[in-house]
BAZAMAR-894827 format. One line per 3 residues: number of its first residue (from 0); for each residue x, y, z of N, C-alpha, C. Coordinates in Angstrom, 2 decimals. Example, Ala and Ser with C-alpha at 12.3 -4.5 7.8 and 13.67 -1.06 7.14 Angstrom:
BEGIN
0) 13.19,-5.69,7.80,12.30,-4.50,7.80,13.20,-3.30,7.80 | 12.85,-2.25,7.08,13.67,-1.06,7.14,12.90,0.03,7.87 .
***
This chain:
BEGIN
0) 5.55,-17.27,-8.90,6.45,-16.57,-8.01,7.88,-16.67,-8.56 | 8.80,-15.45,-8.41,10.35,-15.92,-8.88,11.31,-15.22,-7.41 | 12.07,-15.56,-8.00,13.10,-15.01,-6.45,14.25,-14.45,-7.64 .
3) 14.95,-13.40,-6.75,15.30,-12.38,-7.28,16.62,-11.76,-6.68 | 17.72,-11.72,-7.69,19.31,-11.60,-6.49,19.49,-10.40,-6.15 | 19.93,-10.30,-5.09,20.11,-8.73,-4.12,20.83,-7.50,-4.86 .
6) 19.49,-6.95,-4.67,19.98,-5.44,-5.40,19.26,-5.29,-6.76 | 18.51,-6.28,-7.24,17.72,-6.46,-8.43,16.88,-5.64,-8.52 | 16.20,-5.24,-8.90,14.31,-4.77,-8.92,13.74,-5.39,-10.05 .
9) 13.09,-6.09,-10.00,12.13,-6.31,-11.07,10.62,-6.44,-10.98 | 10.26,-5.77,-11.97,8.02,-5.25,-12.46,7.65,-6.79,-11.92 | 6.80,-7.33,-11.42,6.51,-8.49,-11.35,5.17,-7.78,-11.58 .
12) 4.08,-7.02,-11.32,2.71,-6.82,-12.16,2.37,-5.08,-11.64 | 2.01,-5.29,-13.03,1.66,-3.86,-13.00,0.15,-3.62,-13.30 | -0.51,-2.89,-12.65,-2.28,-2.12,-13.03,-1.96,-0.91,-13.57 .
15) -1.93,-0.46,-14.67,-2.72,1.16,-14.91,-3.40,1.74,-14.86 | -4.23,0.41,-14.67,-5.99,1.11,-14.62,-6.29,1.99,-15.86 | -6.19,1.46,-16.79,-6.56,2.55,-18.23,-8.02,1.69,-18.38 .
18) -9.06,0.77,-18.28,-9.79,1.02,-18.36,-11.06,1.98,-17.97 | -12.31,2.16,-18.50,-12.53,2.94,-18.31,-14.31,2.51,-17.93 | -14.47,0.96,-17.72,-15.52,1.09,-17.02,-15.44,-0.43,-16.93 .
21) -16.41,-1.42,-16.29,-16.27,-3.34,-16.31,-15.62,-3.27,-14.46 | -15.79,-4.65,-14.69,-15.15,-5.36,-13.20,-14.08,-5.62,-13.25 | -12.71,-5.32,-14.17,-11.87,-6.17,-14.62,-10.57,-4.90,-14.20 .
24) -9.43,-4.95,-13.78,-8.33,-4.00,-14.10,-7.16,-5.03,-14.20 | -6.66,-4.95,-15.41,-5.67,-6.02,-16.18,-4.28,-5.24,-15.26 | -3.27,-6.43,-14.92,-1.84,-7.04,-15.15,-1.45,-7.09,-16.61 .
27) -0.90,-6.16,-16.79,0.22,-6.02,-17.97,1.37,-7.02,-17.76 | 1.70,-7.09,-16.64,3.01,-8.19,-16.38,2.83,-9.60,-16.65 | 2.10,-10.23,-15.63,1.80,-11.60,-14.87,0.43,-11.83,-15.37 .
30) -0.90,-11.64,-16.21,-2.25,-11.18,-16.49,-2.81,-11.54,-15.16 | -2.47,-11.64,-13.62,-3.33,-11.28,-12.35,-4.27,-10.43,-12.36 | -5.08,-10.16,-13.01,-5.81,-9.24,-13.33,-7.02,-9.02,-11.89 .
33) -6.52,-8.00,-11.69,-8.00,-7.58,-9.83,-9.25,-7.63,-10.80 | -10.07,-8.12,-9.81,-12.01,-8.05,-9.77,-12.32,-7.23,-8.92 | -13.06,-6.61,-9.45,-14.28,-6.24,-8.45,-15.37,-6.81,-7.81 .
36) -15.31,-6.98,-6.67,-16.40,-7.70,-5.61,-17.80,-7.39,-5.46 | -17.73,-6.33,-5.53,-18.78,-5.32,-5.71,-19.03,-4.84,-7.07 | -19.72,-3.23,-6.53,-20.41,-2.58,-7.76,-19.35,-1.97,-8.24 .
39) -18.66,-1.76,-9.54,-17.44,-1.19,-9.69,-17.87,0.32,-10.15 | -16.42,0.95,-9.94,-16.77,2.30,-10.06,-14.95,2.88,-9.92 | -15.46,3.80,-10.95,-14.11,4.53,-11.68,-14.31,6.04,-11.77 .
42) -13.32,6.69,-10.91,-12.72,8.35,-11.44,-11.64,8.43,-12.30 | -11.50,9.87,-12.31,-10.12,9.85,-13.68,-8.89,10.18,-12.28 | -7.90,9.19,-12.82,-7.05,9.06,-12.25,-5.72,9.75,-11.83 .
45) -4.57,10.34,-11.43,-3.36,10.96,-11.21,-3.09,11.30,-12.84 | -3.18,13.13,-12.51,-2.64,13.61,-13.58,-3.37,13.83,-14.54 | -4.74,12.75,-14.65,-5.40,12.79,-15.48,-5.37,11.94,-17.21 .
48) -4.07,11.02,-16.91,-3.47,9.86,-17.51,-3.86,8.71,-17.66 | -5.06,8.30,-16.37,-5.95,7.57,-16.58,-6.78,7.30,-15.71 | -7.37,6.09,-15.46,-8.47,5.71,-14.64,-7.61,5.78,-12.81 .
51) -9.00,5.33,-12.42,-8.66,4.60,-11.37,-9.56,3.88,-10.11 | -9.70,3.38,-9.25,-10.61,2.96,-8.94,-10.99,3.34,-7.83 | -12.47,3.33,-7.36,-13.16,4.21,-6.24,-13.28,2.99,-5.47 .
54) -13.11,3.44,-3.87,-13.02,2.40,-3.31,-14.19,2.99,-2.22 | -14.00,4.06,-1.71,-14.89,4.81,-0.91,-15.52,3.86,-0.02 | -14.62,3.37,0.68,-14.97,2.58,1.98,-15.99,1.33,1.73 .
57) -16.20,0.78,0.82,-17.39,0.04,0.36,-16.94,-1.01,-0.56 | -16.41,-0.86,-2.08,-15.69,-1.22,-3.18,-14.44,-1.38,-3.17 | -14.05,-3.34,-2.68,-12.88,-3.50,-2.84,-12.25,-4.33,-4.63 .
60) -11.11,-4.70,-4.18,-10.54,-5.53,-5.99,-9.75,-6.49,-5.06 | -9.74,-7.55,-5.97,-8.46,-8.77,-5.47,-8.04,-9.54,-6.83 | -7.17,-9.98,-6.56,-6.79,-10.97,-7.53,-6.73,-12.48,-7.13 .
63) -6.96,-13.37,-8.14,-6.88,-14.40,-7.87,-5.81,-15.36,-6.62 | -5.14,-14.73,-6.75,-3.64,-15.04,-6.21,-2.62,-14.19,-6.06 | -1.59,-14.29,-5.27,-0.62,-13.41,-4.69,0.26,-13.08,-6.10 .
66) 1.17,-12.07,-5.93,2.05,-11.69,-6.70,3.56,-11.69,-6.23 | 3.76,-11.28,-4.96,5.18,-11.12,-4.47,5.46,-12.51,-3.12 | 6.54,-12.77,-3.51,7.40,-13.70,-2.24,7.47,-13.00,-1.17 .
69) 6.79,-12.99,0.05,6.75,-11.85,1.37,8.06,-12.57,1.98 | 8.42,-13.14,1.55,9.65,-13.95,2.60,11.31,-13.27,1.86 | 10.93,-12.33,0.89,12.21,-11.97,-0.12,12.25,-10.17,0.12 .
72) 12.76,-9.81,-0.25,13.00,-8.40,-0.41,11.86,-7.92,-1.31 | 10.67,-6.92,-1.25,10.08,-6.37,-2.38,9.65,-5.09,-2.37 | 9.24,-4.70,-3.02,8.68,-2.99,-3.19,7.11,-2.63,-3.79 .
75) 6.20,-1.76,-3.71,4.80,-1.79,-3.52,4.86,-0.36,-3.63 | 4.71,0.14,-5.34,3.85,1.75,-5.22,2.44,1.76,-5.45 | 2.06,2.63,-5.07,0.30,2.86,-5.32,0.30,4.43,-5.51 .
78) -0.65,4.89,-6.52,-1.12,6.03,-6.34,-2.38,6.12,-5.85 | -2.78,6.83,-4.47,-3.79,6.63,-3.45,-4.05,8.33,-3.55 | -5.39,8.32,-3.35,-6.19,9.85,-2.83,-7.28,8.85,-1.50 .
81) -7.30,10.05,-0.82,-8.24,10.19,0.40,-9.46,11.18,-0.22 | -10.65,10.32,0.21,-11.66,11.42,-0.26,-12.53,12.29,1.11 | -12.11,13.69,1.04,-12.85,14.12,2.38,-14.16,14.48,2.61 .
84) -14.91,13.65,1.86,-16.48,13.47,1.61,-16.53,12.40,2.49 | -15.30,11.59,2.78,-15.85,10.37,3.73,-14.87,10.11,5.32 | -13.97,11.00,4.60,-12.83,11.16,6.34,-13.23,12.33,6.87 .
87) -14.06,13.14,6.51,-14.40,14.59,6.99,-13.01,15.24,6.73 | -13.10,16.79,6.96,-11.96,17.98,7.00,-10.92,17.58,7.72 | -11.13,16.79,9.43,-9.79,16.77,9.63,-9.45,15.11,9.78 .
90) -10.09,14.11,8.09,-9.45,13.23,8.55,-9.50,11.81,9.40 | -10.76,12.00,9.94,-11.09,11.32,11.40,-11.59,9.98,11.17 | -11.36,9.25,11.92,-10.83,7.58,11.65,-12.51,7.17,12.52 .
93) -12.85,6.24,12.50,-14.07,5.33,13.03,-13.48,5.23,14.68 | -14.34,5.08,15.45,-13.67,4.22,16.99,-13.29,2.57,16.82 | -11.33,3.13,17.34,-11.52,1.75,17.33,-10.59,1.32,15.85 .
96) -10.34,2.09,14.72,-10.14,1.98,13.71,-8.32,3.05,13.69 | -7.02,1.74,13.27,-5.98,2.54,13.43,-5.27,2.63,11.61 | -6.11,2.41,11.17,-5.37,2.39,9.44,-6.69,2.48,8.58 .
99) -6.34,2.61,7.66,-6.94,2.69,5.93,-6.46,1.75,5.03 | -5.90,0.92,4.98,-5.45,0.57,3.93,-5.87,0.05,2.55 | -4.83,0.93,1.46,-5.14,0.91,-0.06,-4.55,-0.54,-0.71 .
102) -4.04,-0.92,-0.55,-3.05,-2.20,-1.33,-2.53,-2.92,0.12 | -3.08,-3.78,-0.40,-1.85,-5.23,0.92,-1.98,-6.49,-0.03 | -1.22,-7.29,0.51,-1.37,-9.14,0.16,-2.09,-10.15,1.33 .
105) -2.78,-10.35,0.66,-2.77,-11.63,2.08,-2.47,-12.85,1.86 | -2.27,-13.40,3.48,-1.55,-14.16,4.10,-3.18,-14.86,4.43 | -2.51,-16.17,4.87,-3.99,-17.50,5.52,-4.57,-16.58,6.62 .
108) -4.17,-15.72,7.49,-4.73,-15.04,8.47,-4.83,-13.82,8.65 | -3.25,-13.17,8.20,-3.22,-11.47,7.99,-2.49,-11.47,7.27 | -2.34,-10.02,7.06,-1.19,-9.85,5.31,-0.22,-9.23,5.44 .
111) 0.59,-10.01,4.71,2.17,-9.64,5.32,2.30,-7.97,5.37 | 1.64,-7.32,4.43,2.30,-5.60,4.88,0.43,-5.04,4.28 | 0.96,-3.78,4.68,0.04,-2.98,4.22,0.13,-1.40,3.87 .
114) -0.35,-1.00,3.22,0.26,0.53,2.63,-0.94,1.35,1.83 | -0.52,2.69,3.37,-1.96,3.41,2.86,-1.67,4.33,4.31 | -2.31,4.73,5.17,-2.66,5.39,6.14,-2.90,4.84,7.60 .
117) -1.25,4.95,8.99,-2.30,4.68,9.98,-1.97,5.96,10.74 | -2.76,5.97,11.93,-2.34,6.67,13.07,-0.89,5.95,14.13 | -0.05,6.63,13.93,0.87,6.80,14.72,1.21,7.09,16.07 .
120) 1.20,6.05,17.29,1.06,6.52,18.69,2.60,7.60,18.93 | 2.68,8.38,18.89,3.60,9.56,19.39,3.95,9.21,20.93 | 5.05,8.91,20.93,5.75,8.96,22.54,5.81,7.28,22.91 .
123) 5.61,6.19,22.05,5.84,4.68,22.63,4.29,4.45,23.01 | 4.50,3.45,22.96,3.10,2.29,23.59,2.38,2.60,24.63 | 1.07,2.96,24.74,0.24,3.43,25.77,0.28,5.22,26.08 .
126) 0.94,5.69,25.41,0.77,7.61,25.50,-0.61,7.80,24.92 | -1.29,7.27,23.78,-2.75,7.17,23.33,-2.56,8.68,22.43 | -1.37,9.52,22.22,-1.38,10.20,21.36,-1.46,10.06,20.15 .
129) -2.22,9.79,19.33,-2.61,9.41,18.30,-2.26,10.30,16.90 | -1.60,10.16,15.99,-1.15,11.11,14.48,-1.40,10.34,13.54 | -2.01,10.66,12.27,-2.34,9.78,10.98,-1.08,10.76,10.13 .
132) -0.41,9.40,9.55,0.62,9.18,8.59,0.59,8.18,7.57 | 1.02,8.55,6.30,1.22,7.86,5.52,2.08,6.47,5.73 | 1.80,5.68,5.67,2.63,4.55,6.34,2.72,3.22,5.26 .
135) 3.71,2.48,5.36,3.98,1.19,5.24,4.23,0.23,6.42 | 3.19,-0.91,6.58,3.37,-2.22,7.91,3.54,-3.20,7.23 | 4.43,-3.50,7.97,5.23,-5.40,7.84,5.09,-5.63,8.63 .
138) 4.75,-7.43,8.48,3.49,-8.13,9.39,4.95,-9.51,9.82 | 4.89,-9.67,11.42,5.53,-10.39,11.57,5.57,-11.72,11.28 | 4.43,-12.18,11.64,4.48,-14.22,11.47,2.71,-14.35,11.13 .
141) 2.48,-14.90,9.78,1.05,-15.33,9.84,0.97,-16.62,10.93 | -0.23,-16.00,11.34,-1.01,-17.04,11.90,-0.87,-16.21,13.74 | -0.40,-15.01,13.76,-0.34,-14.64,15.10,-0.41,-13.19,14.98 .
144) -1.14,-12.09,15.70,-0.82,-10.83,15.73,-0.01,-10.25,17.26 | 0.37,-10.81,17.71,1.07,-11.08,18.99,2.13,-12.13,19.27 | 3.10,-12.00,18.54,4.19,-12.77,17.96,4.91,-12.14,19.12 .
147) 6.58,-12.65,18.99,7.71,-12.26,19.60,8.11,-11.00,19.57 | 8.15,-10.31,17.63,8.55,-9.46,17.37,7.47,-8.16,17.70 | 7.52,-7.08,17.53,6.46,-6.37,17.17,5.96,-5.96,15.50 .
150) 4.89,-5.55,15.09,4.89,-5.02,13.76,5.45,-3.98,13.48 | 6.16,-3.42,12.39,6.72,-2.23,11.87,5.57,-1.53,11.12 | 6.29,-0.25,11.45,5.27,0.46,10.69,6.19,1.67,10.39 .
153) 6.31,1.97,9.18,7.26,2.64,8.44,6.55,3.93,7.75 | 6.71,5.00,8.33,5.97,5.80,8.03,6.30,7.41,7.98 | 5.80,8.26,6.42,6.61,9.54,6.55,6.68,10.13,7.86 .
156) 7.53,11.15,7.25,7.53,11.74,8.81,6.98,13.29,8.79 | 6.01,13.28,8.02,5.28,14.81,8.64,3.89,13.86,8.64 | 3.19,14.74,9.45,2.03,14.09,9.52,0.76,14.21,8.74 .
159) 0.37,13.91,8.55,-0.92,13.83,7.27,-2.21,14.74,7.79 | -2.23,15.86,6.73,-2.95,17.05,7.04,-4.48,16.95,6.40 | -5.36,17.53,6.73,-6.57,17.79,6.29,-6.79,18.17,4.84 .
162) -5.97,19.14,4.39,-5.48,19.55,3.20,-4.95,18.44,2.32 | -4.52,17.73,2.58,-4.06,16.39,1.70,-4.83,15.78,1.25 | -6.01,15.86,1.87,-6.95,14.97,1.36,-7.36,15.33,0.12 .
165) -8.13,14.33,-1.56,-8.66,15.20,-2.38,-7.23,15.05,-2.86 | -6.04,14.67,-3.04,-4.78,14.97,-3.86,-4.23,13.42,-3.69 | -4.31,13.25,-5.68,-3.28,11.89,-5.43,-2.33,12.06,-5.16 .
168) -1.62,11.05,-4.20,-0.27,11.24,-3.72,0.17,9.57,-4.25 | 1.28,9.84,-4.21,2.43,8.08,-4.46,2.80,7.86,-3.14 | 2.47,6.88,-3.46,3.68,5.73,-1.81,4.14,4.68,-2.57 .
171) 5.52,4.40,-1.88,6.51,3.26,-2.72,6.71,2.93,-1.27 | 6.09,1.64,-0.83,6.64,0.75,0.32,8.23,-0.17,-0.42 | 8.60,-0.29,0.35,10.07,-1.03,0.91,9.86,-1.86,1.56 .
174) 10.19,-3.29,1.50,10.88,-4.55,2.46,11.84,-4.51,2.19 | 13.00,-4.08,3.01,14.61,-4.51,2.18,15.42,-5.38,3.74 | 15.38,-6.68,2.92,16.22,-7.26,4.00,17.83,-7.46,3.70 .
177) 17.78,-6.84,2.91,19.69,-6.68,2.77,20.07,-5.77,3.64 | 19.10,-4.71,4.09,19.72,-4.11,5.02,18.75,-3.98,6.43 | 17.84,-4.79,6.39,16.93,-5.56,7.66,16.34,-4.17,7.93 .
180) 15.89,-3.15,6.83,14.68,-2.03,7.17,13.35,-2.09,6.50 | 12.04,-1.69,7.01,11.17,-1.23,6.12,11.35,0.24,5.74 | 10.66,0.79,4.29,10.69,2.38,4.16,9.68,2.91,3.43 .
183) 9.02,3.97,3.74,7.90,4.38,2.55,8.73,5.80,2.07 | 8.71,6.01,0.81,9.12,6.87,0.01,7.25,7.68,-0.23 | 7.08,9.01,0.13,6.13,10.13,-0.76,6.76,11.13,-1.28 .
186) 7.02,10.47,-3.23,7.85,11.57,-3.95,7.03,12.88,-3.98 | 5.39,13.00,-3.61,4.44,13.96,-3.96,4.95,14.84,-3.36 | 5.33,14.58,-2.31,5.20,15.52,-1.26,6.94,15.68,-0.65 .
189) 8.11,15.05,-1.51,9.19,15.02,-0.90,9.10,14.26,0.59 | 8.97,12.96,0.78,9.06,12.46,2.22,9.25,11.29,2.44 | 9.78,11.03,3.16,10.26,9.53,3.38,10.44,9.29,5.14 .
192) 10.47,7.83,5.63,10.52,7.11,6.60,10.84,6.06,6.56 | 11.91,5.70,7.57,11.77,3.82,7.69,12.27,3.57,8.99 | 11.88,2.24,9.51,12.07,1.71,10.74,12.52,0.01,10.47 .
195) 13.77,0.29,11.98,14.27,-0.83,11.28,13.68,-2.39,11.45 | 14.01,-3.82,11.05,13.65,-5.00,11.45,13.95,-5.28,12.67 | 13.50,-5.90,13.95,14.15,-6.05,14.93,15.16,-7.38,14.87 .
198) 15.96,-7.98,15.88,16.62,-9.10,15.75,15.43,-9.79,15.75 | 15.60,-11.11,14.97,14.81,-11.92,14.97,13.58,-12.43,14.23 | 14.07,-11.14,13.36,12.63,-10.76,12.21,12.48,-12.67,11.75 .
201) 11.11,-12.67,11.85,10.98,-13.92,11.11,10.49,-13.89,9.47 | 11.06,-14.57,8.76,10.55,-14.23,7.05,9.26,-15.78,6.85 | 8.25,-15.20,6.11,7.46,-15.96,6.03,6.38,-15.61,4.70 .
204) 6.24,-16.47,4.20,5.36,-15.60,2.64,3.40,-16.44,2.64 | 3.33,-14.81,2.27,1.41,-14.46,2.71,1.40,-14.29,1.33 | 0.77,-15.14,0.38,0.33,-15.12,-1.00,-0.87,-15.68,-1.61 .
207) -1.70,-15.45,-0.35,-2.94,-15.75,-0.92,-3.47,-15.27,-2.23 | -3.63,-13.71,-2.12,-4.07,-13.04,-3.37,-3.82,-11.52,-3.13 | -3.76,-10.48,-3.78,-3.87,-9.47,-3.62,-4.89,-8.20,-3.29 .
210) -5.29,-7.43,-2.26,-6.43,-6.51,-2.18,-6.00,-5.80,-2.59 | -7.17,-4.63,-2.95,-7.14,-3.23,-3.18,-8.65,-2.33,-2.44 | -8.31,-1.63,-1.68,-9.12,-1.22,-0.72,-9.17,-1.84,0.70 .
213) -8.67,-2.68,0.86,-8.53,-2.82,2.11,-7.20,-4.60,2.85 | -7.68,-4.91,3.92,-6.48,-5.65,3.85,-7.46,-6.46,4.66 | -6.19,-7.51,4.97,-7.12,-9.05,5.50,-6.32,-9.01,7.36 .
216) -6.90,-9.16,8.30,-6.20,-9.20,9.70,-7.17,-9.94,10.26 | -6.94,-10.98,10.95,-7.48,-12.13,11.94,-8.60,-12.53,11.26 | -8.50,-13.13,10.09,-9.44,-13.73,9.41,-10.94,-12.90,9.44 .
219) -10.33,-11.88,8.84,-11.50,-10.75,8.10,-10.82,-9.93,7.46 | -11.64,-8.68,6.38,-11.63,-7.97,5.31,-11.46,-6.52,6.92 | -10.44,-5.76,6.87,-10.55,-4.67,7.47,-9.85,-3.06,6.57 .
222) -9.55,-2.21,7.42,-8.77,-0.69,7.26,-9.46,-0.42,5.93 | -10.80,-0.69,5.54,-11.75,-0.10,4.35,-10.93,1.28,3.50 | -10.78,1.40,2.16,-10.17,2.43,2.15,-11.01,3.60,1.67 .
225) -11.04,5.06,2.22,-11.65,6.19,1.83,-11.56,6.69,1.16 | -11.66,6.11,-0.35,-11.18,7.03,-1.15,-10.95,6.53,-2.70 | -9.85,6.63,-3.34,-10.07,5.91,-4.59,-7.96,5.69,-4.42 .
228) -8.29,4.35,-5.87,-6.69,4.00,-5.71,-6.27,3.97,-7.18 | -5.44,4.16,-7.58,-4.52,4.42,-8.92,-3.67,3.42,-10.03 | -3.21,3.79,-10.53,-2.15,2.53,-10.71,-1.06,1.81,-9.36 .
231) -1.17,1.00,-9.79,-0.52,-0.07,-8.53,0.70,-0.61,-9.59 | 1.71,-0.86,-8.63,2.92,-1.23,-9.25,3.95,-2.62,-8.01 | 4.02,-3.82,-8.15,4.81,-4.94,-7.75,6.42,-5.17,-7.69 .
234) 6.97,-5.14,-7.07,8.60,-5.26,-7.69,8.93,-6.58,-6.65 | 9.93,-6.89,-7.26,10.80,-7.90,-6.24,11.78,-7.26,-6.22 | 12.41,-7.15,-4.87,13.46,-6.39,-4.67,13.37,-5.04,-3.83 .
237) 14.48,-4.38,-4.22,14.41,-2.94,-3.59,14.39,-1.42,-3.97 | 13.20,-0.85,-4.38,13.54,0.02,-4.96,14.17,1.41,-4.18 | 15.06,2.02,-4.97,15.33,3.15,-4.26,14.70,4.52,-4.00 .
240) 15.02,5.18,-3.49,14.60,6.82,-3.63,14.32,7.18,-4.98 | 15.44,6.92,-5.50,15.54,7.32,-7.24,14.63,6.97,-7.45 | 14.66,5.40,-7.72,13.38,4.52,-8.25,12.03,5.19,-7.92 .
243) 12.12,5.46,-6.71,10.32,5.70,-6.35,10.18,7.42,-7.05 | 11.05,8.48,-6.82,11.02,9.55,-7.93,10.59,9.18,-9.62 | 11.37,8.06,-9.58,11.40,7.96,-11.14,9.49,7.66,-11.91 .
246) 9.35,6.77,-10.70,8.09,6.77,-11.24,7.07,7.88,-10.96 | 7.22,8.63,-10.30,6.07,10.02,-10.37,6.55,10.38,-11.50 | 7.91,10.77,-12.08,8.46,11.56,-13.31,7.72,10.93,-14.37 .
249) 7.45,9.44,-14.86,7.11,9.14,-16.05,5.24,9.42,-15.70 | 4.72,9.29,-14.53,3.60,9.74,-14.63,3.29,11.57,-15.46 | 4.10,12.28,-14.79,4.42,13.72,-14.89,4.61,14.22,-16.51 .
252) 5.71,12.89,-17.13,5.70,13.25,-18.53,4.66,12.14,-19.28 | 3.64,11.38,-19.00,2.35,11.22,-19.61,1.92,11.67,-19.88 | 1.78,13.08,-18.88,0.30,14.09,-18.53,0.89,15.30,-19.83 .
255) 2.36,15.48,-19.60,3.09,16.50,-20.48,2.87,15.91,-21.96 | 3.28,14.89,-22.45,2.86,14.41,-23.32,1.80,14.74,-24.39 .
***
C-alpha cells in the first residue's frame, strides 16, 4: 500500500487483459495478478485491442490482496459490457437484486465501493421507483450496513437503456476527499455524476483483495456481473474528467494504430 499527496494520481495496478486464454490476468504495476475461481473464459475485448473477461453472472477473478488505501482519496476505471443474453432487452434485475457489480475491493464484511450498475430509487427513500444507472457506491464503515451515515451512490445521470447493452462502455469511479465527493465519469457516452460525502463521513480501509464480477456485502459474494469486464485500471488519488477522457483516447488510438 502507499499513500499519496493531494492532487497526485498515481497507476497503482493495472490489467489489460492481453492474455488470451489460462486462469491468470497479470498486474503490470504491483504483479497482483486476478485468478479465476472458476472455469475461465475470454471475449475480444473494447475496440478490439484485446482480451477480456466473461463473467456472465457465474465467473468471477480476485486477487490475492487489496490494491488501494479505501481510507485515502482513489480512482477505479473499468471497461464493462452488459450482455443482453442474460439481462434480457430491457435490462431486468432478479427480485430482490439492486446492482451488478463489475470491480469492487473488499473489506472483512463489505467492500468499501463498488462500480458497475444499480437501480436508482427516483424521488428519496421508499417511492419504490426504481431506474438502473451506471453507478459508483462508497461504503460507509466495515463491519455495518446500517451505520450513521448513509451509502453514496454516485451515478450518471441518464439512465441506462436497453440499447446499451452489448457495448463496452468506461466508468472511472472517484473517491475524492479533498473535496468530500464521490463521481463516476462515462467518457463513452459523455456522462458524469457525483454525490456528495455527508458530515461525518467515516474513512476506513477494506483491503482484503480485489473482485471482478461481483462484490462482497454481509459476508457473501453478491451483484453477480452480466456480462464481461475489460481492462481494469487502480489509481491513488483523483482522477479528473480529463483523466478519465484520456484514457478512452489511448484505448481509441490502439485500435487506430
Amino acid at each position: 500500500m502507499s499513500s499519496v499527496a493531494p492532487g497526485n494520481v498515481r497507476l497503482e495496478a493495472s490489467w489489460p487483459m492481453t492474455e488470451t486464454d489460462g486462469p491468470t490476468a497479470a498486474d503490470l504495476v504491483s504483479g497482483n495478478d486476478l485468478v479465476c475461481a472458476d472455469e475461465p473464459s475470454r471475449v475480444e475485448g473494447p475496440f478490439g485491442a484485446s482480451s477480456a473477461l466473461r463473467c456472465a453472472g457465474r465467473s468471477t477473478w480476485a486477487t490475492s490482496r487489496g490494491v488501494l488505501q479505501t481510507d485515502q482519496s482513489f480512482s477505479v476505471a473499468a471497461w464493462v459490457r452488459l450482455d443482453s443474453g442474460l439481462t434480457g432487452a430491457d435490462l431486468t434485475m432478479d427480485t430482490d437484486w439492486f446492482a451488478w457489480t463489475a470491480v469492487a475491493q473488499s473489506g472483512s464484511y463489505h467492500s468499501p465501493f463498488y462500480l458497475g450498475a444499480r437501480q436508482i430509487e427516483y424521488g428519496g427513500e421508499g417511492t419504490g421507483d426504481y431506474h438502473l444507472h451506471w453507478n459508483f457506491t462508497v461504503a460507509p464503515v466495515d463491519g455495518s450496513d446500517d451505520g450513521p451515515v448513509d451509502w453514496i451512490h454516485a451515478h450518471s445521470s441518464q439512465e441506462l437503456r436497453g440499447d446499451q447493452a452489448d457495448q463496452w462502455v468506461l466508468l472511472v469511479g472517484v473517491y475524492d476527499l479533498e473535496t468530500e465527493v464521490a463521481r463516476i465519469f462515462v467518457p463513452t457516452q459523455d456522462d458524469h455524476g457525483e454525490q456528495p460525502l455527508p458530515s461525518g463521513w467515516p474513512l476506513w480501509q477494506g483491503g482484503e483483495n480485489v473482485q471482478i464480477g461481483q462484490a462482497w456485502f454481509r459476508d457473501e459474494f453478491v451483484d453477480k456481473w452480466p456480462g464481461d469486464v475489460g481492462p481494469v485500471r487502480f489509481y491513488s488519488g483523483v482522477l479528473d474528467e480529463e483523466g478519465a477522457r484520456q484514457i478512452l483516447a489511448e484505448a481509441q488510438h490502439r485500435t487506430e494504430g
